[in-house]
C-alpha positions as CSV (number, residue, x, y, z in Angstrom):
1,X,-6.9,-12.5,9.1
2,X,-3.6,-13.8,10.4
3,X,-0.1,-13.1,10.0
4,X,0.3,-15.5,7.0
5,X,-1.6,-13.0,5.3
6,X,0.6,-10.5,6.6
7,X,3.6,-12.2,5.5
8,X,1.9,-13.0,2.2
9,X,1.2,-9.0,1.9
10,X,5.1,-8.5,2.6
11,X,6.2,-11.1,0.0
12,X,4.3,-9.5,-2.6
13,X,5.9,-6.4,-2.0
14,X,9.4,-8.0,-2.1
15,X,8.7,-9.2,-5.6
16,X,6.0,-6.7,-7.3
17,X,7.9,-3.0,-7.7
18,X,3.9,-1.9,-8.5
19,X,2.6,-3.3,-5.4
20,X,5.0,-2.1,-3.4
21,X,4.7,1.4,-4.8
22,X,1.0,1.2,-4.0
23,X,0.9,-0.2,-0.5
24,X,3.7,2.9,0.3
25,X,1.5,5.4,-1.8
26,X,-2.6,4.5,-1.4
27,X,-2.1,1.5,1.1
28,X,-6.1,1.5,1.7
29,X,-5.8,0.7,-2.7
30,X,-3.3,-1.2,-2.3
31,X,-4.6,-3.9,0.5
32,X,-8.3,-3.4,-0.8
33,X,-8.2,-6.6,-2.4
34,X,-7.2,-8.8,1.4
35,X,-9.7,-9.7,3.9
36,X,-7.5,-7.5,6.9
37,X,-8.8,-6.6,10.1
38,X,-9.2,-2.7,10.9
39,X,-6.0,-3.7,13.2
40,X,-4.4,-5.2,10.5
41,X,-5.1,-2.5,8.0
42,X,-4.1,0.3,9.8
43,X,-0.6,-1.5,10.9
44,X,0.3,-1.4,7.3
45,X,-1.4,1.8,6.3
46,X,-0.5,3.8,9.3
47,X,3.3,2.9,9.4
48,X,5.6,5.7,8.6
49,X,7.0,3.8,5.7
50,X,9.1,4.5,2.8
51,X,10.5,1.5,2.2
52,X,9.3,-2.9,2.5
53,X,12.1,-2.8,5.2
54,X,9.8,0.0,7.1
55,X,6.8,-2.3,7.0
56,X,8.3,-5.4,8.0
57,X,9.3,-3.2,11.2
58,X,5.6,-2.2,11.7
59,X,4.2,-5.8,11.0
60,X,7.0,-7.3,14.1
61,X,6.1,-4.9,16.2
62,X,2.5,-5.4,15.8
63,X,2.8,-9.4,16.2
64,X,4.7,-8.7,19.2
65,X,2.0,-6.6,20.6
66,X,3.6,-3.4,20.8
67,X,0.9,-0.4,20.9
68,X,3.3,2.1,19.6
69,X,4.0,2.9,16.1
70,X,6.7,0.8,14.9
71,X,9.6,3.2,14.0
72,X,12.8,2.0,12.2
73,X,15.9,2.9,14.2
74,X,17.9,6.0,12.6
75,X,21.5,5.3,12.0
76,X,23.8,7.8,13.4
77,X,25.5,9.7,11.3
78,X,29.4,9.8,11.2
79,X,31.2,13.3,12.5
């Protein structure tokens, strides 16, 4: 596949609540219905996501090339 799809995958999330829901809950449900790559797959399935924000993060860092799971920065918290 390529990352339109991935893009395509994200942009669906931005504007179906139920798809989103899905791809967060079951993602392997959820993306059964694209063409992906194992690779591809397990970038969006394997994220530690909660949120379309979290996979975004995943999806960069996977067109980048980084091996490592993408995490999203914590924000520090105010003493």
């Amino acid at each position: 596949m390529s990352m339109q799809t991935m893009q395509l995958i994200l942009c669906r999330g931005a504007v179906d609540r139920g798809f989103l829901t899905a791809l967060l809950e079951t993602p392997y449900e959820a993306l059964g219905e694209y063409d992906l790559s194992a690779d591809e797959l397990a970038v969006l399935a394997s994220a530690p996501a909660v949120s379309l924000a979290d996979l975004a993060t995943a999806v960069e860092a996977w067109r980048r090339g980084d091996t490592a799971p993408a995490r999203v920065p914590a924000l520090a918290l105010a003493g």
